[in-house]
ROVEX-371718 format. One line per field, with one value per residue (C-alpha): residue number from 1; x, y, z; residue in three letters. Coordinates in Angstrom, 1 decimal. Example, Ala and Ser with C-alpha at 12.3 -4.5 7.8 and 13.67 -1.06 7.14 Angstrom:
# ROVEX-371718
nr = 1:2 $
east = 12.3:13.7 $
north = -4.5:-1.1 $
up = 7.8:7.1 $
rest = Ala:Ser $
END
This chain:
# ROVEX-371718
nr = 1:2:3:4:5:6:7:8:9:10:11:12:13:14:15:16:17:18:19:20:21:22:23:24:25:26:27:28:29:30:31:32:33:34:35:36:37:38:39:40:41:42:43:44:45:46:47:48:49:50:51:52:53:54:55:56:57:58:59:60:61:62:63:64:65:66:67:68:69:70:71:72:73:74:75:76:77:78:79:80:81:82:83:84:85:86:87:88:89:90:91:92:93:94:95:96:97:98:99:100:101:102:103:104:105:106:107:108:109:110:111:112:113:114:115:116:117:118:119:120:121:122:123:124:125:126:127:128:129:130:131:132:133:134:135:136:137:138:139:140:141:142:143:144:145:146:147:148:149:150:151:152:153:154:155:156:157:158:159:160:161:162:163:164:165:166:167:168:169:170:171:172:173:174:175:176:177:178:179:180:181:182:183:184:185:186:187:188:189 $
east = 47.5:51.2:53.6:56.4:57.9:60.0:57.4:56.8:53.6:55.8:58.4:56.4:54.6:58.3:59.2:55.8:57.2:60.7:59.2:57.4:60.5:61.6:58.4:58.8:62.7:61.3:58.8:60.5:63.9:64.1:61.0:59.4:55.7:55.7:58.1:56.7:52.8:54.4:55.6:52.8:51.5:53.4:53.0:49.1:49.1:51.1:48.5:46.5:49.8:50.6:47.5:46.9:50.4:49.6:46.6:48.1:51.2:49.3:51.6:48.9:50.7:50.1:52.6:51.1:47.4:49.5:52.2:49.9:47.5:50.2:52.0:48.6:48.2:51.6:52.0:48.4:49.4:52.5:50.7:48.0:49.7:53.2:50.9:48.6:52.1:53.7:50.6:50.1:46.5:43.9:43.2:39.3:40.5:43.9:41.5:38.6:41.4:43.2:40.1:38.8:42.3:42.8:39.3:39.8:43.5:42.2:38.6:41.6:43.9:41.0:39.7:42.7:44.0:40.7:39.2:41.9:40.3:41.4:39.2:39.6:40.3:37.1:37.6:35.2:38.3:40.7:38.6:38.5:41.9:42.7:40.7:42.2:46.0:44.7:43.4:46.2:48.5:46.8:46.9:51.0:51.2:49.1:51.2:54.4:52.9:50.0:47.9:44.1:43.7:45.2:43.1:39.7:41.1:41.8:38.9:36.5:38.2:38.5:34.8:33.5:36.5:36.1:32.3:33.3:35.8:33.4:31.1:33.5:34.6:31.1:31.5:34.3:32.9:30.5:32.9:34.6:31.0:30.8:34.3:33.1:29.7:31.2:34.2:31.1:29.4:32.7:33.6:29.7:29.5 $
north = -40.9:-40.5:-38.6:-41.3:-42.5:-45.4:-47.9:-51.9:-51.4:-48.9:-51.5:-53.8:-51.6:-50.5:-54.2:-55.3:-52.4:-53.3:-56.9:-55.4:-55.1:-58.7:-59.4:-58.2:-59.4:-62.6:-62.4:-60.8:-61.0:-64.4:-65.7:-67.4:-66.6:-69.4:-68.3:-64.4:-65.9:-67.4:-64.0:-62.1:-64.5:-63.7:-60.1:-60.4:-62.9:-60.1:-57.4:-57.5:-57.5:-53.8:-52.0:-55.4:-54.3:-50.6:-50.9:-54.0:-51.9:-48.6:-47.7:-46.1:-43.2:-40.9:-42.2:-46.0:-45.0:-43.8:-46.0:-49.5:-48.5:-47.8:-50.7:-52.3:-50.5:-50.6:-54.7:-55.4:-52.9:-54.6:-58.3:-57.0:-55.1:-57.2:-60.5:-59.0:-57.9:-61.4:-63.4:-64.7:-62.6:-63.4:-60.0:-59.3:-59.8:-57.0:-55.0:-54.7:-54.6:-51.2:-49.8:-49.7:-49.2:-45.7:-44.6:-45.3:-43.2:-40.5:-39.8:-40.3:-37.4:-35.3:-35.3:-34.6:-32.3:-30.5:-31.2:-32.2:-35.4:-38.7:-41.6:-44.0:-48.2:-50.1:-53.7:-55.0:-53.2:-55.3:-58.3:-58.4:-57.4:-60.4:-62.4:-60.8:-61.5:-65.1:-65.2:-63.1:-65.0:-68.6:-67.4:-66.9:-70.5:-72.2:-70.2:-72.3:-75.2:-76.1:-77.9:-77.5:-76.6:-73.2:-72.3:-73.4:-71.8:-68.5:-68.0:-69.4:-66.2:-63.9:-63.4:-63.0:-60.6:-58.6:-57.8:-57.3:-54.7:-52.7:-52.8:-51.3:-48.8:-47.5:-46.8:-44.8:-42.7:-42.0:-41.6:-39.0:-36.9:-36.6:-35.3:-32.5:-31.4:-31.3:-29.0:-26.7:-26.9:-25.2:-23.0:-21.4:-21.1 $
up = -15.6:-15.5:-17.8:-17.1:-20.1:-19.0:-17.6:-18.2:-20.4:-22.8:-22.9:-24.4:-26.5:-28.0:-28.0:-30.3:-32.2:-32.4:-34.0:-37.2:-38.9:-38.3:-38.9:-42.8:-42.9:-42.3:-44.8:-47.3:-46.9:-45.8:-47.8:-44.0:-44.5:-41.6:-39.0:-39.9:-39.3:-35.7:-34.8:-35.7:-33.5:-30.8:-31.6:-31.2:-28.6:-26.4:-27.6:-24.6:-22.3:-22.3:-21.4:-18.6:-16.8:-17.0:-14.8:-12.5:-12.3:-12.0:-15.0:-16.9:-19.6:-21.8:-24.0:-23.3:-24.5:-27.8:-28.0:-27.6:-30.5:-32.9:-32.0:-33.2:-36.6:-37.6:-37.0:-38.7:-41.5:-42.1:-42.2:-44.4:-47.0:-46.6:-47.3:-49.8:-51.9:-50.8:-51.8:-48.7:-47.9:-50.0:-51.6:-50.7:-46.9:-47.3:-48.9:-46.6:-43.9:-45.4:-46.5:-42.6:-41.2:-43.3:-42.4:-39.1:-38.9:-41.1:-38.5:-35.5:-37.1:-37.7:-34.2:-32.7:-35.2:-34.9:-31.6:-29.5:-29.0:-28.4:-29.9:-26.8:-27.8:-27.2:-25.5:-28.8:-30.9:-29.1:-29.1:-33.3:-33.7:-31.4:-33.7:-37.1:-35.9:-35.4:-39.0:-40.4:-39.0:-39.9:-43.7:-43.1:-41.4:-44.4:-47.1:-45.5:-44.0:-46.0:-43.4:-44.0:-40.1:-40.8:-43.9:-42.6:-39.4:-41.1:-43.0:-39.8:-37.7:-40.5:-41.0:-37.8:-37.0:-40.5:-39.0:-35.2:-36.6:-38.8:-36.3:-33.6:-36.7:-36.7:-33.2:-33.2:-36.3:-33.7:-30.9:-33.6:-34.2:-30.6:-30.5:-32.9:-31.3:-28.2:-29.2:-31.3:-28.0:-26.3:-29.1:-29.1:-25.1 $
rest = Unk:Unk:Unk:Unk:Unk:Unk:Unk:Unk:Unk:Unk:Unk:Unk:Unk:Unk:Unk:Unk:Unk:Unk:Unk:Unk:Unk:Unk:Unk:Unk:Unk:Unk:Unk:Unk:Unk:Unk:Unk:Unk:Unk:Unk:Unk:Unk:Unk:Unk:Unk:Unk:Unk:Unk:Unk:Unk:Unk:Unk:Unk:Unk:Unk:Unk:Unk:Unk:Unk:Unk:Unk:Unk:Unk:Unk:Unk:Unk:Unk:Unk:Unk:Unk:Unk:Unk:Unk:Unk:Unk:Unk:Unk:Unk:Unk:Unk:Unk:Unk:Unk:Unk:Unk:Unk:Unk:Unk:Unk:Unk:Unk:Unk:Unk:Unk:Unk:Unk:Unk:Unk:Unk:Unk:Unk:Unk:Unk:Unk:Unk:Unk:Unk:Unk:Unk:Unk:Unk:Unk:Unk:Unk:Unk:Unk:Unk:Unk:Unk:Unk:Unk:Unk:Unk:Unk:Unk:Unk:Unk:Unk:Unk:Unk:Unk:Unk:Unk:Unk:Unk:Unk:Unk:Unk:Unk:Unk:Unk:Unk:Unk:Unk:Unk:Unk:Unk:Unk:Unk:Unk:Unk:Unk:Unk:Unk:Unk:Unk:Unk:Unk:Unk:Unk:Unk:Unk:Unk:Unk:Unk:Unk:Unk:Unk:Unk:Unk:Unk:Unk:Unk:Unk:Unk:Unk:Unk:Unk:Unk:Unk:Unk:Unk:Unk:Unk:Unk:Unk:Unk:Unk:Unk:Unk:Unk:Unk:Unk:Unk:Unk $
END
């Protein structure tokens, strides 16, 4: 694994980024909820592109394996709680979305803060949050297109995704625990 900073992967990673605030200018400033639920589109749909060129490229980084999963939380956080507050999210969906997001970060900063552990992304992870930017992002279309597709659509993905990410929540709270027996078994030998 490199230390490089400057690489393709980050690139994109730092582009996705760059997006989230467009992302809420379009939603907020410029009252889109449908041109902001095609580029969260876009944002998602080039999810998987990042960590796909590190290993083509052999551009795998340090920064990368942070950069790509922040890029993540930070776009979804922004779509959940920027279309819970613009009424574009039903509220049981932002809801169940934030709650497992701020477990998830707080179990992450603990085992690195106290472990020096990493909690590695799953592919399941990345499978539901593919899913959940497609629902998220249907919600946005149908708030400023109001085609029945994208509502049945949204609500079809959402489900499925809501439990695939739970599930894959549960596994890193056990990814976490064995983060902190390992480090007791270190600190005891």
């Amino acid at each position: 694994m490199s230390r490089r900073v400057l690489t393709v992967p980050n690139l994109v990673s730092a582009i996705r980024l760059g997006l989230v605030p467009l992302f809420l200018w379009l939603l907020f400033g410029n009252d889109n909820p449908l041109a902001a639920g095609l580029l969260l589109g876009g944002i998602g749909a080039t999810d998987w592109v990042d960590g796909y060129l590190a290993r083509r490229l052999n551009q795998v980084s340090e920064l990368g394996k942070m950069l790509d999963p922040i890029a993540d939380r930070l776009a979804i956080t922004a779509a959940v709680v920027g279309g819970w507050v613009a009424g574009v999210l039903p509220w049981p969906v932002a809801l169940a979305l934030v709650v497992r997001e701020s477990v998830i970060a707080v179990g992450a900063a603990i085992a690195a803060w106290r472990w020096q552990a990493r909690v590695e992304v799953r592919y399941l992870g990345k499978v539901a949050t593919f899913g959940l930017y497609s629902a998220i992002g249907s919600f946005y279309v149908y708030a400023g297109f109001h085609h029945a597709f994208f509502i049945w659509w949204a609500w079809a993905v959402v489900v499925p995704g809501l439990i695939l990410y739970y599930a894959v929540g549960a596994q890193y709270f056990t990814d976490v625990l064995r983060a902190r027996r390992e480090a007791q078994s270190v600190s005891s030998s």
